[in-house]
N, C-alpha and C positions, 0 to 999 in steps of 0.2 A: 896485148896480143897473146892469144892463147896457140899452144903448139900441142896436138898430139900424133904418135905416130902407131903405125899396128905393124909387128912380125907373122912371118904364116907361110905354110908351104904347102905344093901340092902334093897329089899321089905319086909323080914324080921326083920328089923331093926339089924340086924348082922351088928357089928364095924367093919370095915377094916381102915388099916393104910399101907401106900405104903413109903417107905423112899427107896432116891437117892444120895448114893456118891459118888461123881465124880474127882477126881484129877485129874484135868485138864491138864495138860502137860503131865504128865507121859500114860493118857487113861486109869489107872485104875477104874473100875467101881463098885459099891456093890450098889445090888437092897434086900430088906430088908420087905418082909410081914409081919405086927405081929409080928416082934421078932425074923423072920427064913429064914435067908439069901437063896434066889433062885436065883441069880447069881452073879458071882463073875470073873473081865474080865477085857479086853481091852489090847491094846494095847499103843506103844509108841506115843504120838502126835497124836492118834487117836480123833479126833475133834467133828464128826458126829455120827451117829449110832440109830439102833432101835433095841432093845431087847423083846422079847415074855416071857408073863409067865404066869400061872395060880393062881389066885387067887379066892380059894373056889369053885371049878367049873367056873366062872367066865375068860374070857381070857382077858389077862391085855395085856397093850404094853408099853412100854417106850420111846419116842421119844428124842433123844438128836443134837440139831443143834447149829449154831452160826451165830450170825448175822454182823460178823464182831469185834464188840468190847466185847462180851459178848457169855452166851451159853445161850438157853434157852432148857427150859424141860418141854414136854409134857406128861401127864397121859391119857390113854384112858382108859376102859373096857366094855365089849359089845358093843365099838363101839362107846361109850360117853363121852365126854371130861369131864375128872375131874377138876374143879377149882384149883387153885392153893394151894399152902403151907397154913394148916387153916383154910381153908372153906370146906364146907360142901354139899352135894348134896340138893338144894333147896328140901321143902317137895310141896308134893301135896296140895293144898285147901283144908281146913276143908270141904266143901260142895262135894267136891267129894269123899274124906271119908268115907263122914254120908250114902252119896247114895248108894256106891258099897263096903263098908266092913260091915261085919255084927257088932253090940255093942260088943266092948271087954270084958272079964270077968272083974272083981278086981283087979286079982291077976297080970293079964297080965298088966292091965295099973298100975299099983304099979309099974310093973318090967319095963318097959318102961320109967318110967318118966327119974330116972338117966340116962339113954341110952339118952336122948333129951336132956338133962343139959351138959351130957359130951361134946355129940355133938357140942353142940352151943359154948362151951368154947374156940372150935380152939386147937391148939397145947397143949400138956400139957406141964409139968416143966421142963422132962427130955428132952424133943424136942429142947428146948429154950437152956437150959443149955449148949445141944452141936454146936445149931449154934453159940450161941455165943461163944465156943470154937474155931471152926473153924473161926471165924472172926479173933479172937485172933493170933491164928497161923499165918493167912495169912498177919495181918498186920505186925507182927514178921520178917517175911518172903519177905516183903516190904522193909525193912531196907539196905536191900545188895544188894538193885537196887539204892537205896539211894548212899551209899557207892561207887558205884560202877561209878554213873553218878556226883557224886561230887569229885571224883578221877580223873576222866576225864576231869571236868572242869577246877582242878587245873592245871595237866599239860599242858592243850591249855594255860591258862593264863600266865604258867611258857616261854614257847615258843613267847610268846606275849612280853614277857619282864614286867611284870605286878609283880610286890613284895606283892601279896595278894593273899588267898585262903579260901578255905573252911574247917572250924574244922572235920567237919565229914570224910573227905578223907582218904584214906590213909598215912601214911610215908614208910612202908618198902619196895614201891616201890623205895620210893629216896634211903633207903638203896641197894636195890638190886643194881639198877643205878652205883652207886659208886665202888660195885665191881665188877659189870662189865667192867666200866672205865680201873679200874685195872687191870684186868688180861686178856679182851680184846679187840679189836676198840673202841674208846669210840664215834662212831658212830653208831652204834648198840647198844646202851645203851637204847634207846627208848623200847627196847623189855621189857626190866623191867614193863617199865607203862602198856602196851598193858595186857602183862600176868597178873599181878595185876590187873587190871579193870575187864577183860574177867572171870576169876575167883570168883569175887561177882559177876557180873553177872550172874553166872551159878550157883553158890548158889542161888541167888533170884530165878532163875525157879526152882531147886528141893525143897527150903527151901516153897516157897508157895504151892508146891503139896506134900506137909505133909512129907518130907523125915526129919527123927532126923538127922541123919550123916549132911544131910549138915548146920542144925543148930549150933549143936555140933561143926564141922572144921571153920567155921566160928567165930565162937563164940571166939574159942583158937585163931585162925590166926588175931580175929581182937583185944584180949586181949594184945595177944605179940604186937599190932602193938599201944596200947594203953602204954604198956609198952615202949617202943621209945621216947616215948613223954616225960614220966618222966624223961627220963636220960636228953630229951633236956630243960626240967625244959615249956613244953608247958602248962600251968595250963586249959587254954580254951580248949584246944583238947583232953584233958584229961576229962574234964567233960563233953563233947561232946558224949567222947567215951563211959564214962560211961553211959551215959544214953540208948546210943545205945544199949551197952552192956547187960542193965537190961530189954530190951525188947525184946531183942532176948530171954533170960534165962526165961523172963517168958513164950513167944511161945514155948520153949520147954516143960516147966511145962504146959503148954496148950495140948499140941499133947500127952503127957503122961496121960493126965486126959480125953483126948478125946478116946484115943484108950482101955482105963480102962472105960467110961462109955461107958452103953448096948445104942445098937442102936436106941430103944425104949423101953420106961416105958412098964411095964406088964399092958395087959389088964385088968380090973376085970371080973368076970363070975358074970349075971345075974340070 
């Protein structure tokens, strides 16, 4: 799940805050003004897209493209590109201020000042807090491509004739393997590895676009498969596993604490 947000204000000095989240694989989308979701979307492997909406009178757009290895996101409104995550819309020169607005009262530039302070500070707490949630997850969610491509590599090595692998892989593929042996071709036993690998695989794309379930099946499918090891007395793959284990559990505790915090901090009123 990718998270970006935009700062920006008007000729008013009216706060606006635009936040963008996007779970990438799956094309669900949440567009978030101020605190008050105004769209909520997408599709499967939906990749691209531009979404319209109003802000404050104001017409917003949302651009969503990719450049191949990544996505990028654009912010427009009236037609002006917003800066990225954090920044701010440059202000005018003090000299064309002094020329074409008349002296502020007291009371106005008292109430202004913190509007300039906020401004300049970039993201607040709560913004930070949940990308680095989302980072959390996703690298959680990294784990079972891990899994899944050093499962692969053990059994090319196994076919190599190669007496070596990788602690992170799997074993209950070589379990499955062996009763298929049994009870049938034991030429067709390869179907074991295929399906075990293909499996975290497909965990890693839903586990990175924020889905618990496939955190959660993962998490058991790769505990039992940490359990195997113990009965073979593997003390390395066991501590392997655990570790994997304990990062997957904390991306869960991540995606729990992301989808409980608000999608942005409450403004204050000036």
């Amino acid at each position: 799940m990718a998270a970006k947000r935009w700062d920006f204000r008007d000729e008013d000095l009216r706060r606006y805050s635009v936040e963008l989240e996007h779970a990438v694989l799956s094309g669900d989308r949440r567009i978030i003004v101020n605190g008050r979701e105004v769209f909520h979307g997408g599709k499967f492997f939906d990749t691209s897209g531009e979404h319209a909406f109003d802000v404050d009178g104001h017409s917003a757009r949302v651009r969503i493209g990719s450049n191949g290895f990544g996505y990028t996101y654009h912010l427009t409104v009236d037609g002006l590109a917003i800066p990225p995550e954090g920044a701010t819309i440059p202000r005018p020169p003090r000299s064309a201020l002094a020329e074409a607005a008349p002296p502020a009262a007291p009371g106005r530039a008292s109430a202004e000042q913190p509007v300039h302070v906020a401004l300049a500070a970039g993201p607040d707490q709560a913004t930070l807090a949940r990308v680095a949630l989302v980072k959390r997850v996703e690298s959680g969610g990294r784990w079972f491509y891990w899994i899944a491509a050093l499962s692969a590599i053990n059994f090319v090595l196994f076919f190599m004739g190669r007496n070596m692998g990788f602690a992170l892989g799997t074993t209950i593929d070589w379990v499955l393997q062996g009763i298929l042996e049994e009870l049938a071709d034991p030429s067709v036993a390869w179907i074991a590895h295929v399906v075990v690998i293909a499996f975290f695989a497909f965990l890693g794309v839903r586990a990175t676009a924020g889905a618990q379930w496939a955190f959660v099946l993962g998490g058991v499918v790769y505990a039992i498969d940490g359990l195997l090891l113990l009965s073979f007395g593997d003390w390395i793959g066991i501590v392997v596993h655990a570790i994997a284990l304990f990062a997957i559990v904390s991306a869960i505790v991540s995606l729990r604490r992301l989808r409980s915090t608000p999608a942005v901090a409450s403004l204050p009123s000036y």
